[in-house]
N, C-alpha and C positions, 0 to 999 in steps of 0.2 A: 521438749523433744522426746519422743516415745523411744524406748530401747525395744531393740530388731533384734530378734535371734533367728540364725537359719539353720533346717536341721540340712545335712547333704550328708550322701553316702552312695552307695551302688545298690540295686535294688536287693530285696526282701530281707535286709536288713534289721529292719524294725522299727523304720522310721514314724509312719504312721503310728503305727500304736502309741510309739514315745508322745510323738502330737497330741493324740487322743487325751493319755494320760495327764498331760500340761495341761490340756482345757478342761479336763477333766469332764468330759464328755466324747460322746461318739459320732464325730463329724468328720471325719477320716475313712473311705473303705479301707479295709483290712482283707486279706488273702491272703494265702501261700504261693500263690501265682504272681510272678515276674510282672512288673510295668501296669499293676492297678492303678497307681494314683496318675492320671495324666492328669489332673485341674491343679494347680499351685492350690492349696488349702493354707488360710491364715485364721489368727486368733489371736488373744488373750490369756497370758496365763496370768496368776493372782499365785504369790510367796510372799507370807510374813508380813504380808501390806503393803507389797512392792508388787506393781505390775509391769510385764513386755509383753511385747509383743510376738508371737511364732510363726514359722513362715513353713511350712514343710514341700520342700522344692519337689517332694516326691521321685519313684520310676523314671526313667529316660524312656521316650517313648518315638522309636526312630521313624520317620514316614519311610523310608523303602529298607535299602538294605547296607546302610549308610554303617559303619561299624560305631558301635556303642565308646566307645570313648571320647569321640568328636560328641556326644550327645552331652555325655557326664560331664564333660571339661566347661562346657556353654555354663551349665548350671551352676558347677564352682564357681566361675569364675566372674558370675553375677551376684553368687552371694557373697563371694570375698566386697564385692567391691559394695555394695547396698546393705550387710547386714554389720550391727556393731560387734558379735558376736556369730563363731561357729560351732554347730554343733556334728562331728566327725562322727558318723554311727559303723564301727565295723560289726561282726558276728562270731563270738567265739565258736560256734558248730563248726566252720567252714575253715577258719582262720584267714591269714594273709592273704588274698589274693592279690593278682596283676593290676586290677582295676582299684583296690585297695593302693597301693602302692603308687599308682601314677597322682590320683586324688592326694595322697598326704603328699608326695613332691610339688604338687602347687598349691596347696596351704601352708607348706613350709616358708613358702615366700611370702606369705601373707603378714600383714603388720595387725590383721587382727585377731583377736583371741580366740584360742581353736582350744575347744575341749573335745577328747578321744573320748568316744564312748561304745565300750565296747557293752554289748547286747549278748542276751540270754546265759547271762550269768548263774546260776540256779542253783550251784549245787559247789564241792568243793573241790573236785574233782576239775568242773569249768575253768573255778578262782583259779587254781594253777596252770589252765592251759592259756588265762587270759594274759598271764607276763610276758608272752611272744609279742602283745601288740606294743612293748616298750622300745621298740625294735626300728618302730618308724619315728620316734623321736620326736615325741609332744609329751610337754609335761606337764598338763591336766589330763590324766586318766582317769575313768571312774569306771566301776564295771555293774553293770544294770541287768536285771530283769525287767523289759517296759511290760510287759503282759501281766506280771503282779506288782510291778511300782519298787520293787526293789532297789535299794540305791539311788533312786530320784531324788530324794532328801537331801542329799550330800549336795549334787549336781545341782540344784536349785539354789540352793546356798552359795554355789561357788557364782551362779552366774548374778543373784541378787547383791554378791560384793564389789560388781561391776558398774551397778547401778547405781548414778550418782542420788543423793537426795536431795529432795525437790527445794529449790533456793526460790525465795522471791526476789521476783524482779523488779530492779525500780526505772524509774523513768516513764515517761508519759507510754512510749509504745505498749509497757504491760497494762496501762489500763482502757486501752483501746479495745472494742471488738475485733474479734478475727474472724473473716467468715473463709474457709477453703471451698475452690472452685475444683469439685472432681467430677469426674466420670469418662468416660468412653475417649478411644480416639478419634477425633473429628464432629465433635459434639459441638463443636461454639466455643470452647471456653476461653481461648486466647479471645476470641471475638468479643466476646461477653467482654472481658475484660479493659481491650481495645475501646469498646463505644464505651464504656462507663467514664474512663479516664482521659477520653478524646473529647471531652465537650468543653465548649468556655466556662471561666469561673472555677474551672475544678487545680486544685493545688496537687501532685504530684514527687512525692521524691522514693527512691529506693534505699530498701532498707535491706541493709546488709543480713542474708539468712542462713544459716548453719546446714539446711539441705540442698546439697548438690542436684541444680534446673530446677529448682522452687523460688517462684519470684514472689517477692513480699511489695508490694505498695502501699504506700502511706495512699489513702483517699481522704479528700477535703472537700464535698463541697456543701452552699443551701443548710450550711450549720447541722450536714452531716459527718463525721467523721468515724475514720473505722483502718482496718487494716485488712487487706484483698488478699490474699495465699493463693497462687495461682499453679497448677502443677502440670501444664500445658508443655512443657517442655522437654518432654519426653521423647527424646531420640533413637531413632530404631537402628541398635548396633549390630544387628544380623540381619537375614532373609528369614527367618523363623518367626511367626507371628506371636507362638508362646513364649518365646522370650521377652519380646516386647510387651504384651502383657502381662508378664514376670515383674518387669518393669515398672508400669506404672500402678500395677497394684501395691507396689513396697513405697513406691514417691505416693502413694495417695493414702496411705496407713498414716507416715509421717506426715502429710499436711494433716490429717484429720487429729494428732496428737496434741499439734499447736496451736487448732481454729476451735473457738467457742459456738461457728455454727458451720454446717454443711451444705451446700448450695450442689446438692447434687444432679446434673444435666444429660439429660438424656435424648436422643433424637427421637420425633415425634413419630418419622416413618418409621423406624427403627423397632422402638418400643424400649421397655426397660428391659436391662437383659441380667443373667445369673450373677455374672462379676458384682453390676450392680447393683444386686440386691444382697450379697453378701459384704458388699461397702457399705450398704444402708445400713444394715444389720451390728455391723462393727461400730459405727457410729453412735448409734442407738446403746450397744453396752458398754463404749466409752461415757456416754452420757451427752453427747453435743445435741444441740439443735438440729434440725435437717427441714433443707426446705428443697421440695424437686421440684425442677426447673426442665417441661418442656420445651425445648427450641425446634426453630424451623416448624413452628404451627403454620407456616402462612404457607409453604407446599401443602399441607394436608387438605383431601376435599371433606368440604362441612355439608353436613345435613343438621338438624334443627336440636338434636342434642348429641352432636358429635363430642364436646366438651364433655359433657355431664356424661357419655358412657367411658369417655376414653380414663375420665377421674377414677372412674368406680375401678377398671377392671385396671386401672396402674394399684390402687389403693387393698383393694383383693389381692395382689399378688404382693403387698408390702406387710400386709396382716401377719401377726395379731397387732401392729405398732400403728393404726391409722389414722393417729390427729396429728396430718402433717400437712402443711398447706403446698397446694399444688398448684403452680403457675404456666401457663399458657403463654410463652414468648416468639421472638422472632427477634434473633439479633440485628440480621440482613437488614429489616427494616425497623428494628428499634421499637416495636413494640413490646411494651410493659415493662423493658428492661431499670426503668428506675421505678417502677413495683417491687423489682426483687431487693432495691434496697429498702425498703418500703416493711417487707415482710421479714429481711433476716433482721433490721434493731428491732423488730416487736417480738420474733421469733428469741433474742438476745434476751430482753427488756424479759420475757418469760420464762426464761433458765434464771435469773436474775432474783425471780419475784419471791417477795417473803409475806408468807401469811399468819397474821396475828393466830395466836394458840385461843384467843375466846373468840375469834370469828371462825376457827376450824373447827373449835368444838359444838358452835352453834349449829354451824349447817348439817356437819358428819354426824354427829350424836341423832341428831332429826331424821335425817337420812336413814342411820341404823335403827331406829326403834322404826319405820316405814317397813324395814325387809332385816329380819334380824338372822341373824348367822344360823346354821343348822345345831341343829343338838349333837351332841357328840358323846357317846357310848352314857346315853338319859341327861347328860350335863349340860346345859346350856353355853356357849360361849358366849361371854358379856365383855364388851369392849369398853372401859368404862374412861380414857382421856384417850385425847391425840395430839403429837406435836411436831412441828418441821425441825427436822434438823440443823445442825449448822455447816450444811456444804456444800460444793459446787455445783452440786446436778439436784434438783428439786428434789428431797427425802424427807417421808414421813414415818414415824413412830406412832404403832399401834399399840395401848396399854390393855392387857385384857388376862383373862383368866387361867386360858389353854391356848398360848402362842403357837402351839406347831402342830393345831389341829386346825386352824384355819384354812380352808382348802381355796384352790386358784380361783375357781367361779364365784368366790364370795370374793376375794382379792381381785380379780375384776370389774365385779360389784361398784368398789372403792375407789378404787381409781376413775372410773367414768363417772361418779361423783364428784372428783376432785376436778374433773376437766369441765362437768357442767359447771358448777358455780365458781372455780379462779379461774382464770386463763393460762393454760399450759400448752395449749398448742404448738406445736412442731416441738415439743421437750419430752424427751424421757421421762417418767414420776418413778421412784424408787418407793417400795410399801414395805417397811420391816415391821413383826409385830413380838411384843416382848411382856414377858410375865408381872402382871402386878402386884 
């Protein structure tokens, strides 16, 4: 189960930035202007070898002239309920405000962990004005600069003590595949699911799951076995569509923490849309399999290579990640749907694969004296072994002379190497290279 952290506060706070600086990249806009972030932005942060997840719920973004608290209060009080962890961001510039104030009285009810983080700390002068926010009565304070990373250290520390460490699990369910059924509202995927485990011969029982509307099925059949993650049950507890999408983005983060593969489904009239390419994307830097899953092809009208263009321009907009096997379904009428079990154990079987170190070095080394790496300030780079690691997500180790001069285009190089002669398709390949 993946740990959720959500950031909430009232705008220009400093939310975003703080996000930014967690992923440590710039995937967040940023302004000084009120109600920039409308898109819920999620991520990955990485502390000390402990990863969570970040959720940054962003600006309240009213459609008329609706007063701004009713907006704020939606937002808490989805993250109170969906994240394992809060993250409270006030602003020592401005100090307390009303909106500050109503926000901490319903995280005060909260039974989950609320760290105060008070923003733009900088100076000492700040540090003293920031003891007023002790005022609202949480005791995880930290007071931050997210614009230079000040203070983040502490905060990170405090929230990776939260995080349990990772136990193995015994019993048969953990060595089952997991594939999660995500994507869109009204995509098939209850459906999907329905026809898979409605047919004769198939064995059926539920398995008790630790995320609330995430159904787990045991699947049996034809001497397949596996376990289904189903995250279809996604209830829409307001009129607000972003909410609801709020929603199932944080239930589809959590299936995708506990599935070894991604059965991600998309409507064919439809097409693949932002959410879901930022789902693929998450997936892809967890390290799961992904396999997209077309539905409702049997409405679309065909011309003679309607497949073959609809592949390319879903596959273009999934880029740079595109050895991912793409399936052409119809739940309604049941076509290929027992394809897709078909593709996620090979899809599985291929996160799985371990390649001997004298058959990697035979092909790679070949490979490399074919197209050898560029010269780098007159020095040649020579890669002289290579070997698979020992971990979950396909990783290889590059031995060579000048590790951190290898640039992407030659590390691209490599990888599409690695996928022509083993089979890695629908799998993330991890390339690290390190000094001999």
């Amino acid at each position: 189960m993946g740990f959720t952290v959500a950031i909430t506060g009232r705008p220009n706070v400093g939310k975003s930035t703080l996000f930014n600086r967690l992923l440590e990249q710039r995937k967040a806009i940023v302004d000084d202007v009120s109600g920039v972030t409308r898109d819920r932005q999620y991520g990955v942060a990485d502390w000390n070898g402990k990863n969570f997840n970040v959720i940054d719920t962003g600006g309240f973004v009213p459609n008329s002239d609706d007063i701004f608290e009713r907006e704020i209060r939606k937002q808490v009080i989805i993250a109170m309920e969906e994240a394992n962890a809060i993250i409270f961001m006030v602003d020592v510039v401005t100090g307390i405000t009303l909106l500050d104030d109503a926000m901490a009285a319903l995280l005060r009810r909260s039974s989950k962990p609320v760290f105060l983080v008070v923003n733009k700390v900088d100076n000492n002068e700040r540090y003293l004005s920031a003891s007023e926010f002790y005022s609202l009565g949480f005791e995880k304070i930290f007071n931050i600069a997210s614009i230079s990373g000040s203070g983040t250290g502490e905060l990170l520390d405090a929230i990776c003590e939260l995080i349990p460490a990772k136990e193995s699990e015994d019993g048969e369910e953990s060595e089952l595949p997991k594939f999660a059924i995500i994507g869109q509202p009204n995509v098939g995927k209850s459906s999907l699911l329905n026809a898979l485990i409605g047919e004769e011969r198939t064995i059926v029982s539920d398995i008790a799951g630790t995320t609330r509307d995430t159904i787990h099925t045991h699947y049996k059949m034809y001497q397949k076995e596996f376990i289904l993650i189903d995250t279809a049950g996604i209830r829409k507890k307001t009129k607000v569509h972003e909410d609801l999408e709020f929603y199932s983005v944080i239930r589809a983060i959590k299936a995708l923490d506990e599935s070894d593969v991604c059965l991600l489904m998309i409507d064919a009239a439809k097409g693949i849309s932002a959410q879901d390419i930022s789902i693929f994307s998450l997936a892809t830097r967890k390290g799961k399999g992904v396999v997209v899953l077309v539905n409702k092809w049997d409405v679309v009208e065909k011309e003679t290579n309607t497949a073959r263009d609809y592949e390319a321009n879903l596959k273009k907009r999934l880029a740079p990640f595109t050895d991912v096997p793409v399936l052409f379904i119809s739940v309604v009428e049941k076509t290929r749907i027992f394809k897709v079990i078909e593709i996620a154990l090979e899809v599985y079987e291929n996160r799985q694969r371990k390649v001997a170190t004298r058959e990697l070095n035979d092909v790679l080394l070949k490979a490399i004296a074919s197209y050898n790496p560029p010269v780098v300030r007159g020095h040649p780079v020579k890669i002289k072994y290579i070997t698979q690691l020992p971990t979950h997500v396909p990783s290889f180790a590059f031995f060579c002379n000048f590790p951190d001069d290898v640039k992407e285009p030659y590390k691209n190089y490599l990888e599409k190497q690695l996928r022509q002669n083993f089979s890695f398709n629908g799998v993330p390949v991890r390339l690290f290279f390190r000094k001999k």
